[in-house]
C-alpha positions as YAML, in Angstrom:
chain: A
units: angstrom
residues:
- id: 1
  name: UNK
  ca: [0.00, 0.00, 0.00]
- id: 2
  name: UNK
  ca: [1.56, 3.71, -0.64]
- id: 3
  name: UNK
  ca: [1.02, 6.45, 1.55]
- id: 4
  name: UNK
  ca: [-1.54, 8.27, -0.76]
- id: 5
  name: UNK
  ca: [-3.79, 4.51, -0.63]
- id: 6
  name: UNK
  ca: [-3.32, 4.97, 3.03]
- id: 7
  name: UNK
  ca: [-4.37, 8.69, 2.86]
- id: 8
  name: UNK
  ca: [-7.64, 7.68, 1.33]
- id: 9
  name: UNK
  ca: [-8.05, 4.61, 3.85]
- id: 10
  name: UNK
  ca: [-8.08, 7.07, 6.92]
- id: 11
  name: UNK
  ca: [-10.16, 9.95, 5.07]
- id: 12
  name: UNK
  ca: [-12.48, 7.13, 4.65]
- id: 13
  name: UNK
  ca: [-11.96, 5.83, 8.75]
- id: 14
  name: UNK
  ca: [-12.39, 9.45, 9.77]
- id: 15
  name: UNK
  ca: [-15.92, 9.66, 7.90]
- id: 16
  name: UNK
  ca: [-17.40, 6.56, 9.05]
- id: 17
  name: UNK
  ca: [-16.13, 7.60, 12.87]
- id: 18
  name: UNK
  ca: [-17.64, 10.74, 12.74]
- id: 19
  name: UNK
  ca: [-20.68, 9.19, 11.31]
- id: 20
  name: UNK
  ca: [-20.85, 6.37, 14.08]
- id: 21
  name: UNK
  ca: [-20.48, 9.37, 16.28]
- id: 22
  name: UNK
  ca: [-23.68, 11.20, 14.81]
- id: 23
  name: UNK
  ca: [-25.41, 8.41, 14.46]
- id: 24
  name: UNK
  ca: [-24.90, 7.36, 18.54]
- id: 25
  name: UNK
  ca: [-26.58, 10.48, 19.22]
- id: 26
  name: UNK
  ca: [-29.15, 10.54, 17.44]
- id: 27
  name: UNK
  ca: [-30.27, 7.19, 18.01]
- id: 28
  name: UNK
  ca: [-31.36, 7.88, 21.65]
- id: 29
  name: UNK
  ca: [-33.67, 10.76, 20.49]
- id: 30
  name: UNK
  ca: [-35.48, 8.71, 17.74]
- id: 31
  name: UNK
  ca: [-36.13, 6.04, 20.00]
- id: 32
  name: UNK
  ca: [-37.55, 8.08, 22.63]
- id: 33
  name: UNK
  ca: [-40.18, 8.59, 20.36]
- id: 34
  name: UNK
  ca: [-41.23, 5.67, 20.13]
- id: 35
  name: UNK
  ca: [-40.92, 4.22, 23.95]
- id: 36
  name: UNK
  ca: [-40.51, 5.16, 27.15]
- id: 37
  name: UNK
  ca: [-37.45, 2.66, 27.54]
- id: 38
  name: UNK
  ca: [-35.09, 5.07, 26.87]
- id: 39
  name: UNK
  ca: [-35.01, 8.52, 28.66]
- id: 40
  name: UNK
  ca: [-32.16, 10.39, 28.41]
- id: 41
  name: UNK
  ca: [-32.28, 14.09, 29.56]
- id: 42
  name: UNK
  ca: [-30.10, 17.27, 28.55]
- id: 43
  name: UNK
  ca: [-27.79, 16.31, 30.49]
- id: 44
  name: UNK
  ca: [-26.96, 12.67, 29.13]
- id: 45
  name: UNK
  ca: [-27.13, 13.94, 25.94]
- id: 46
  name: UNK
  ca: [-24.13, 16.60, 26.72]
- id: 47
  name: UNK
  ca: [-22.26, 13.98, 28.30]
- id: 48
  name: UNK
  ca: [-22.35, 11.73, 25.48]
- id: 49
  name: UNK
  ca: [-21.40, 14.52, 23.04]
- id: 50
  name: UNK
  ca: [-18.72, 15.45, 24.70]
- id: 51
  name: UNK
  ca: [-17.04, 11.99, 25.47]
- id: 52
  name: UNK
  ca: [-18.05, 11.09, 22.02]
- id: 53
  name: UNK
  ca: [-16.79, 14.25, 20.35]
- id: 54
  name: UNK
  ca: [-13.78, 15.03, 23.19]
- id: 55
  name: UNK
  ca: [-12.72, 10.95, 21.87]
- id: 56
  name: UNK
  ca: [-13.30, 12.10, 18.23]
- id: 57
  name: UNK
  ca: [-11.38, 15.24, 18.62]
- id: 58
  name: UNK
  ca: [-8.52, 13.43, 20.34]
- id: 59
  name: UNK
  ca: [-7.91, 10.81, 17.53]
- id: 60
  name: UNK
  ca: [-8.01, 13.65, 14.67]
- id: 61
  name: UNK
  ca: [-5.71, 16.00, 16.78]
- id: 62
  name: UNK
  ca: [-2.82, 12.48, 17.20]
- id: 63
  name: UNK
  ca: [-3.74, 11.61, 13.73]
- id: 64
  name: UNK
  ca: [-2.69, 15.38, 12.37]
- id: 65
  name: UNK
  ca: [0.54, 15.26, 13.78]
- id: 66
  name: UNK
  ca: [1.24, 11.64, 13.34]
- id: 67
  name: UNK
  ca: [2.56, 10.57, 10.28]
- id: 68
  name: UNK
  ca: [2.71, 6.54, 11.37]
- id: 69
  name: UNK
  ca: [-0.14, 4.66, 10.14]
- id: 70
  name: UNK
  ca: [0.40, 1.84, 12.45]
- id: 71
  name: UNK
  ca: [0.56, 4.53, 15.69]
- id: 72
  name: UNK
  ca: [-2.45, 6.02, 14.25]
- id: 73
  name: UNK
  ca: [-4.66, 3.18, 14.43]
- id: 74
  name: UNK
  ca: [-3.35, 1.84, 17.68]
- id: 75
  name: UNK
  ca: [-3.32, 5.20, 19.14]
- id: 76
  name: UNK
  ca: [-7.44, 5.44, 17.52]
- id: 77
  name: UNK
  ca: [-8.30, 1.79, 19.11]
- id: 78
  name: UNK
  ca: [-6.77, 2.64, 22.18]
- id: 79
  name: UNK
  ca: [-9.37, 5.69, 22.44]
- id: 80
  name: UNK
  ca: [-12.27, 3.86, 21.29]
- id: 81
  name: UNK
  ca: [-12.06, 1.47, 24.06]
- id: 82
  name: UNK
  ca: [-11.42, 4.29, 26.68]
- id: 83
  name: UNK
  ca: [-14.45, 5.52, 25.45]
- id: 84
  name: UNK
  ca: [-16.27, 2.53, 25.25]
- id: 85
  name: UNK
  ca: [-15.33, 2.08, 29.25]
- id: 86
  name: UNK
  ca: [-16.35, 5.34, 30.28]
- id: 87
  name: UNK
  ca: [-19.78, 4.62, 27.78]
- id: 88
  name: UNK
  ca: [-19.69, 1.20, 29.98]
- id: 89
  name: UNK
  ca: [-19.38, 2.48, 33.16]
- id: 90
  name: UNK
  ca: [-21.74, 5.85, 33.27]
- id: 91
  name: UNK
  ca: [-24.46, 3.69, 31.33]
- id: 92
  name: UNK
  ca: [-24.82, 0.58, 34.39]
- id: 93
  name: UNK
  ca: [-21.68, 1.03, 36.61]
- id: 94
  name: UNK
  ca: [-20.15, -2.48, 35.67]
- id: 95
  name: UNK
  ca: [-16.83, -1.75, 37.91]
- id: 96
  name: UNK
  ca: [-18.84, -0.61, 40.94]
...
């Protein structure tokens, strides 16, 4: 693979991250149209955005300044599941 096939490859990662990301927010306020097993108020919905968003900003900030694909990815893994664990733990307090 050359760098610009890689270039592409994480223009296309960055796209479908910050479409997970859109899509994880909006999912809670569709379905609370439709039943009143999910409730989220203001206030989960600003804590989501900004651990989802803070995560998202993180990886694109590392990314910009590192040129190692290999770093990149671990380094984007490694946020995703610190952000999955915080998700985890505020959502039924698993490590209680």
């Amino acid at each position: 693979m050359t760098n610009e096939d890689l270039d592409q490859l994480w223009k296309a990662l960055r796209m479908l991250g910050w479409a997970a990301v859109a899509l994880v927010m909006t999912a809670p306020a569709v379905a609370m149209q439709f039943t009143r097993e999910v409730n989220w108020t203001a206030s989960d919905f600003i804590f989501a955005g900004v651990l989802l968003i803070g995560g998202g900003a993180v990886i694109e900030l590392v990314a910009w300044r590192v040129r190692n694909p290999v770093i990149r990815i671990g380094f984007g893994l490694f946020v995703v599941a610190v952000v999955g664990l915080i998700w985890v733990e505020a959502a039924v307090g698993i490590f209680h």
